[in-house]
PDB file of N, CA, C and O in Angstrom, chain B, residues numbered from 101:
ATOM      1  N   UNK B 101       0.804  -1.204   0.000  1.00  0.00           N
ATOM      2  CA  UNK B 101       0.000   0.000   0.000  1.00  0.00           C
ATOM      3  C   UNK B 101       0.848   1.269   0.000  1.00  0.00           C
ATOM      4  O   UNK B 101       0.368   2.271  -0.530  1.00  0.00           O
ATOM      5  N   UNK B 102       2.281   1.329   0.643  1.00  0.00           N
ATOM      6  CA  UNK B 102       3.194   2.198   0.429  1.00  0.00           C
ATOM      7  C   UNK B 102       3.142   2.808  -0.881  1.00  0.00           C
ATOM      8  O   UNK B 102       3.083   4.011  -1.134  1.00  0.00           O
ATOM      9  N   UNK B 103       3.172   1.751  -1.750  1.00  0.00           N
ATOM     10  CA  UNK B 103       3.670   2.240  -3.519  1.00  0.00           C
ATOM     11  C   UNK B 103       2.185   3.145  -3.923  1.00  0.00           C
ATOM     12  O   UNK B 103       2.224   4.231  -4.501  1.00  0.00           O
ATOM     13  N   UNK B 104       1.050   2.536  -3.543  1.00  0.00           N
ATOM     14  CA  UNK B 104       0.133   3.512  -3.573  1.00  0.00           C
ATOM     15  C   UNK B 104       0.031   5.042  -3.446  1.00  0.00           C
ATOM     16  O   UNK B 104      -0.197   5.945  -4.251  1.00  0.00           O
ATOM     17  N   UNK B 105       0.279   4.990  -2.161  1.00  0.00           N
ATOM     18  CA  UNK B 105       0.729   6.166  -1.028  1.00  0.00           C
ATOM     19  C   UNK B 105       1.312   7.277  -2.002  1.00  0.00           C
ATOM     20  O   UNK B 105       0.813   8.362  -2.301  1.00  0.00           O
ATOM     21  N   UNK B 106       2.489   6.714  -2.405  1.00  0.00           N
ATOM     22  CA  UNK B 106       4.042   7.415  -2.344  1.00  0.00           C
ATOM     23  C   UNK B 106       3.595   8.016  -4.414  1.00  0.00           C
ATOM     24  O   UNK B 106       4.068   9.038  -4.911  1.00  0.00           O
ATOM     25  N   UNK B 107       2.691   7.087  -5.127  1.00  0.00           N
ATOM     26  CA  UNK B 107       2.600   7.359  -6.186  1.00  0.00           C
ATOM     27  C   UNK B 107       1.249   8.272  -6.329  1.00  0.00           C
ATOM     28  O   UNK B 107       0.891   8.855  -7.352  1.00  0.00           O
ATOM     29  N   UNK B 108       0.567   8.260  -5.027  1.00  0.00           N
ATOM     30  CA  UNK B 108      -0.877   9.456  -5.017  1.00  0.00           C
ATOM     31  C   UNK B 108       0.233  11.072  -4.815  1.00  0.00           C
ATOM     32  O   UNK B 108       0.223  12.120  -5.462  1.00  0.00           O
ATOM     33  N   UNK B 109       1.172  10.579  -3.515  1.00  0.00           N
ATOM     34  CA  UNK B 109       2.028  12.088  -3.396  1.00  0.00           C
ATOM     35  C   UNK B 109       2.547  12.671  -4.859  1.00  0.00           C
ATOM     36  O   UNK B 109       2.240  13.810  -5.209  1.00  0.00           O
ATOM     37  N   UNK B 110       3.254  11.911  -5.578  1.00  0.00           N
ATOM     38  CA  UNK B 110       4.209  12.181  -6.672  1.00  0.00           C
ATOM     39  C   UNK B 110       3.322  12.654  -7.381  1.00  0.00           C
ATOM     40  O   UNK B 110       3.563  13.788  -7.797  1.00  0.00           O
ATOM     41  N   UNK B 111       1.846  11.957  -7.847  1.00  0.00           N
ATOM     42  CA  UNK B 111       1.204  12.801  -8.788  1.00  0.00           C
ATOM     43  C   UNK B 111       0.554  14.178  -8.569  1.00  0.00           C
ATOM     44  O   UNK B 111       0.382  15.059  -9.411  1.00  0.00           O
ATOM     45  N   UNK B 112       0.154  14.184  -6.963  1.00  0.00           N
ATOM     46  CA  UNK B 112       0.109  15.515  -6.530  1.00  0.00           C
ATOM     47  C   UNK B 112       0.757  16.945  -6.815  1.00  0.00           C
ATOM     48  O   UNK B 112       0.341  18.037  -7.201  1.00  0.00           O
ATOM     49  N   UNK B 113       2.157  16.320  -6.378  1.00  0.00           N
ATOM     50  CA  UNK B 113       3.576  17.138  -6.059  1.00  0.00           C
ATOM     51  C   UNK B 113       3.820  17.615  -8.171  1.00  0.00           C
ATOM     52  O   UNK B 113       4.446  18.545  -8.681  1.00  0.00           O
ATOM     53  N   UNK B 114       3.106  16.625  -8.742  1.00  0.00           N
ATOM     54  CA  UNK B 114       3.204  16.977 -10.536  1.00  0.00           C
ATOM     55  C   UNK B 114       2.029  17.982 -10.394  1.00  0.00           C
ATOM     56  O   UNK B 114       2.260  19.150 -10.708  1.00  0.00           O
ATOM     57  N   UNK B 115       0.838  17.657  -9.969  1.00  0.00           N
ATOM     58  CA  UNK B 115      -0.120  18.589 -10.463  1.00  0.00           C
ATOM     59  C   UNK B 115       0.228  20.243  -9.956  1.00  0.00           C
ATOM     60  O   UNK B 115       0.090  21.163 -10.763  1.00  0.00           O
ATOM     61  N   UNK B 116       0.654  20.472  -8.650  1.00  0.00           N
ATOM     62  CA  UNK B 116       1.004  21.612  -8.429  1.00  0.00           C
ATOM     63  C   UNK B 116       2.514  22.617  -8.805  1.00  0.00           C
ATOM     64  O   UNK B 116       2.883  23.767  -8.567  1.00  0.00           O
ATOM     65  N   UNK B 117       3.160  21.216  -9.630  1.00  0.00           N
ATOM     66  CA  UNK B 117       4.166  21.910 -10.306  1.00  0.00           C
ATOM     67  C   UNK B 117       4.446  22.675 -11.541  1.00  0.00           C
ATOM     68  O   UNK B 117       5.243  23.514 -11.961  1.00  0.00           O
ATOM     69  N   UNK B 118       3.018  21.725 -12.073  1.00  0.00           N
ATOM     70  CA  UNK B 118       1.894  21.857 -13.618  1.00  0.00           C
ATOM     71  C   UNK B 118       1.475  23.329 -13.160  1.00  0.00           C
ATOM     72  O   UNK B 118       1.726  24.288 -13.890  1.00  0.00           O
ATOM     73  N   UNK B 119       0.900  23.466 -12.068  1.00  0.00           N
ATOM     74  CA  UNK B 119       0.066  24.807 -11.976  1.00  0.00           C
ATOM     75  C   UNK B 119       0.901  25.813 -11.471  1.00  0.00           C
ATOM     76  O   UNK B 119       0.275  26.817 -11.130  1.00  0.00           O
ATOM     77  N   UNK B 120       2.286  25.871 -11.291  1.00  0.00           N
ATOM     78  CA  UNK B 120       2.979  26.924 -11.108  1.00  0.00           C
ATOM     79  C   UNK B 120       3.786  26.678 -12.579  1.00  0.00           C
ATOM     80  O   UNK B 120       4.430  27.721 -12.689  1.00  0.00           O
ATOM     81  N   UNK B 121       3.996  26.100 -13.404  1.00  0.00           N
ATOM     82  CA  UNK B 121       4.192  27.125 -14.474  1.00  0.00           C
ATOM     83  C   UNK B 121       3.493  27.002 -15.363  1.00  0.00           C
ATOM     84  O   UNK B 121       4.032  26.763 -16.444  1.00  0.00           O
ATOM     85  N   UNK B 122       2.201  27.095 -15.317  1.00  0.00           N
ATOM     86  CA  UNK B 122       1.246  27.518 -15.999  1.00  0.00           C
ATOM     87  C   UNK B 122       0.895  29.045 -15.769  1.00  0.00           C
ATOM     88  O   UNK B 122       0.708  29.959 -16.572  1.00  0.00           O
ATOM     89  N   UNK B 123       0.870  28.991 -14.245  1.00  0.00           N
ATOM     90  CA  UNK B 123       0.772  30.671 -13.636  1.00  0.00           C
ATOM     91  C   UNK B 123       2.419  31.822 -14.295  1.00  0.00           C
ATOM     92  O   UNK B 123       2.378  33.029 -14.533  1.00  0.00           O
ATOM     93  N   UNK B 124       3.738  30.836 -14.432  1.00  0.00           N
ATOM     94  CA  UNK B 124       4.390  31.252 -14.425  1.00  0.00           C
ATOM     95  C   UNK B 124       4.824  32.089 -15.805  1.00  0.00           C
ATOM     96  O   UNK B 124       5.476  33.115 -15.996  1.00  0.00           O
ATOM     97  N   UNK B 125       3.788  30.659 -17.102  1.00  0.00           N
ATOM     98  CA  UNK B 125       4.088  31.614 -18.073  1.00  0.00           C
ATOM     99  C   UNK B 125       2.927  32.220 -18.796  1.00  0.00           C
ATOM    100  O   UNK B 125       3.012  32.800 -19.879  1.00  0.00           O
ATOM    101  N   UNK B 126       1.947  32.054 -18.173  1.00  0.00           N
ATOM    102  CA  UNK B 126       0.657  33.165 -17.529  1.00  0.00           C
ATOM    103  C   UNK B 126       0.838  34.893 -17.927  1.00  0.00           C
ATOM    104  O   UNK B 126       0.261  35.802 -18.524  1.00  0.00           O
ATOM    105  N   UNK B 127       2.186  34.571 -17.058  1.00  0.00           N
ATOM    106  CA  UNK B 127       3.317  35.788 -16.607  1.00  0.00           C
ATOM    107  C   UNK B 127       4.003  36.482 -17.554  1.00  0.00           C
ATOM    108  O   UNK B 127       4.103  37.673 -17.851  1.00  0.00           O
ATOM    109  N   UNK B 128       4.504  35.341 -18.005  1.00  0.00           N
ATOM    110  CA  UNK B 128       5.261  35.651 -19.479  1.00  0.00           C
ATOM    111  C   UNK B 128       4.620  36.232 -20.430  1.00  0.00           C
ATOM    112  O   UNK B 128       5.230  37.141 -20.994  1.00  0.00           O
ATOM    113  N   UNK B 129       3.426  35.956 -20.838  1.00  0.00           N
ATOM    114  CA  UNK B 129       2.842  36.375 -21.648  1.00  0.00           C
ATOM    115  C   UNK B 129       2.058  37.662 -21.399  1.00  0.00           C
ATOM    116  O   UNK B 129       1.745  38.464 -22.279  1.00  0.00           O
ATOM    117  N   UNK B 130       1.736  37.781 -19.907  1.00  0.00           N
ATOM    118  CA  UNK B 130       1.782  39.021 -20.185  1.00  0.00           C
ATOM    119  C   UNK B 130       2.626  40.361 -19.906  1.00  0.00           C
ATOM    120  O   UNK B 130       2.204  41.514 -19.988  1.00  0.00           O
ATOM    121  N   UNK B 131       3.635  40.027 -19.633  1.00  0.00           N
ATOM    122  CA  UNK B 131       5.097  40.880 -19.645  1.00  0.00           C
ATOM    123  C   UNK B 131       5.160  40.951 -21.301  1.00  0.00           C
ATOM    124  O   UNK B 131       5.232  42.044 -21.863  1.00  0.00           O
ATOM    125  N   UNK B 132       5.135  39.944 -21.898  1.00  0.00           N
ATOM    126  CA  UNK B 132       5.383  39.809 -23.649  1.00  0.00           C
ATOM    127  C   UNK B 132       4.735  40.781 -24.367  1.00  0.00           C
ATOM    128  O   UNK B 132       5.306  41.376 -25.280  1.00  0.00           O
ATOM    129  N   UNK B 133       3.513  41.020 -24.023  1.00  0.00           N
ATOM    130  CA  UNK B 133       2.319  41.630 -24.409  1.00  0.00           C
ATOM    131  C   UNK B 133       2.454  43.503 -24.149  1.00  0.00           C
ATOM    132  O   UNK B 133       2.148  44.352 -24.986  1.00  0.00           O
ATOM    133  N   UNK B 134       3.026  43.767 -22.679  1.00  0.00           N
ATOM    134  CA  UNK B 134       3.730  44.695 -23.224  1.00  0.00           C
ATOM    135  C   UNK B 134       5.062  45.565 -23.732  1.00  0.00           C
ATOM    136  O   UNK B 134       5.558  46.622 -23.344  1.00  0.00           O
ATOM    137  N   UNK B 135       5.403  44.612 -24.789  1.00  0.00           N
ATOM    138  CA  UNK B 135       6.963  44.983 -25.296  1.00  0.00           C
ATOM    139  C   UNK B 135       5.969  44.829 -26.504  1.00  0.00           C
ATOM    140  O   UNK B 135       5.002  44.079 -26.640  1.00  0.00           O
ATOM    141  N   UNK B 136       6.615  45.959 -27.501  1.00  0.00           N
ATOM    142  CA  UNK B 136       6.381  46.416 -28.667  1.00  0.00           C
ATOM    143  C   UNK B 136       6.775  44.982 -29.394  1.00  0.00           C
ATOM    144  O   UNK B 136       7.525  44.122 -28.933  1.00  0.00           O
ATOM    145  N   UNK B 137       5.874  44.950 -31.003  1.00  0.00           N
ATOM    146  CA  UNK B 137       6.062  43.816 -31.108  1.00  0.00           C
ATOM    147  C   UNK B 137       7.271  43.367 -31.774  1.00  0.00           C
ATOM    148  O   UNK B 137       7.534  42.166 -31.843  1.00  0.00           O
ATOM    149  N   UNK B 138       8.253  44.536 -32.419  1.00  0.00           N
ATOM    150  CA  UNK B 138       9.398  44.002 -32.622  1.00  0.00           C
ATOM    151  C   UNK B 138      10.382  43.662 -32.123  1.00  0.00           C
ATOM    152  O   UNK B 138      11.357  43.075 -32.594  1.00  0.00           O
ATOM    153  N   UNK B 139      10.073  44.175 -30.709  1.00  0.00           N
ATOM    154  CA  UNK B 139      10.800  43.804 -29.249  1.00  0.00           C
ATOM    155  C   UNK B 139      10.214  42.661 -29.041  1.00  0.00           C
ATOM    156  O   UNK B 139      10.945  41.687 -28.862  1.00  0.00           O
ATOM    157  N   UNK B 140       9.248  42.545 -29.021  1.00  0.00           N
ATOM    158  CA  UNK B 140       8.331  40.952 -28.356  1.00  0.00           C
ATOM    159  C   UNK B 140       8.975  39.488 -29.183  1.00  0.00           C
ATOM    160  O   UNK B 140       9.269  38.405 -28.678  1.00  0.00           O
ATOM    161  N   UNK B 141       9.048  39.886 -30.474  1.00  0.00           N
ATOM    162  CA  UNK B 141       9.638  38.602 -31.275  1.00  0.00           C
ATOM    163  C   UNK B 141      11.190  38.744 -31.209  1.00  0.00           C
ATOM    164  O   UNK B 141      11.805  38.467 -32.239  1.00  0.00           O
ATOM    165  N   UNK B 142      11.904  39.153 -30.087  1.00  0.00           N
ATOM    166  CA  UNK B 142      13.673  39.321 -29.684  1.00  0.00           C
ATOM    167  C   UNK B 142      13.332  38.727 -28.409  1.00  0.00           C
ATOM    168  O   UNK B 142      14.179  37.915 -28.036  1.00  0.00           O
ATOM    169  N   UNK B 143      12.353  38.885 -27.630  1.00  0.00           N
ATOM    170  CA  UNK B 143      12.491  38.368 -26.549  1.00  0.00           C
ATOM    171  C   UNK B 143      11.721  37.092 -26.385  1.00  0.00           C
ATOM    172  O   UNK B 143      11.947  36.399 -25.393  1.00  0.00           O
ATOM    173  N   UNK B 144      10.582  36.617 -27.519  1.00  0.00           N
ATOM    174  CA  UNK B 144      10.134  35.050 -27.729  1.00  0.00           C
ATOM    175  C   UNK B 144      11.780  34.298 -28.125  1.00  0.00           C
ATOM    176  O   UNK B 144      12.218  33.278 -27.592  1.00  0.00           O
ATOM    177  N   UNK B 145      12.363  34.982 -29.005  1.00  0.00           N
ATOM    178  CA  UNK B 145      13.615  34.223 -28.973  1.00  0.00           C
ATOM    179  C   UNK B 145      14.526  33.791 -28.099  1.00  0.00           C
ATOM    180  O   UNK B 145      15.003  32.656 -28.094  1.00  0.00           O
ATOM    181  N   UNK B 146      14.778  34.633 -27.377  1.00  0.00           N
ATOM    182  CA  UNK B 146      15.812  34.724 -26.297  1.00  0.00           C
ATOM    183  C   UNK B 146      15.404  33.603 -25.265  1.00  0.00           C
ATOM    184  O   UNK B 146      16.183  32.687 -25.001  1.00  0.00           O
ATOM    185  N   UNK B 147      13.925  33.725 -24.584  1.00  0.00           N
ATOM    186  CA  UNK B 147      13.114  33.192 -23.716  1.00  0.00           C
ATOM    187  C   UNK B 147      13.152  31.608 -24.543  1.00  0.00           C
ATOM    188  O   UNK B 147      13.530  30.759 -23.735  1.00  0.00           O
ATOM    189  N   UNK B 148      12.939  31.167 -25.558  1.00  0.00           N
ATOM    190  CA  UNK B 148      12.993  29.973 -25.949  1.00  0.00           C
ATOM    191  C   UNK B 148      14.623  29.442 -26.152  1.00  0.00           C
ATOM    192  O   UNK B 148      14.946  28.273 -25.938  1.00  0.00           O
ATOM    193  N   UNK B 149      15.582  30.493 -26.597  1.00  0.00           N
ATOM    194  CA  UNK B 149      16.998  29.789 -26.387  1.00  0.00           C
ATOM    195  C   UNK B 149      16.923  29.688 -25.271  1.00  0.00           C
ATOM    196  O   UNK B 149      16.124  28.757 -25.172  1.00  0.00           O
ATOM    197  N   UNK B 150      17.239  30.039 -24.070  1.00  0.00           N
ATOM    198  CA  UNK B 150      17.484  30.116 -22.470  1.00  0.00           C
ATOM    199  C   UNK B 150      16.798  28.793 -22.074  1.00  0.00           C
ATOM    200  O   UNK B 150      16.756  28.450 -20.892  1.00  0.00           O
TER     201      UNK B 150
END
């Protein structure tokens, strides 16, 4: 019943990791939103190399 246990936590510990960067690039997008848009497509780049 341990392996149960320990695999209800892990999927937990995924779902709230799911929902912080969902919030996180939430964020992103709207920081993105205000940079002009020829600035915005320098910094989709940058943000996807990194």
């Amino acid at each position: 019943m341990a392996s149960i246990k320990q695999g209800q936590d892990s999927l937990n510990s995924l779902k709230v990791e799911y929902k912080e960067l969902e919030r996180l690039a939430r964020q992103i997008d709207q920081a993105l939103a205000t940079i002009p848009f020829t600035d915005r497509q320098e910094a989709k780049r940058l943000i996807e190399e990194y």
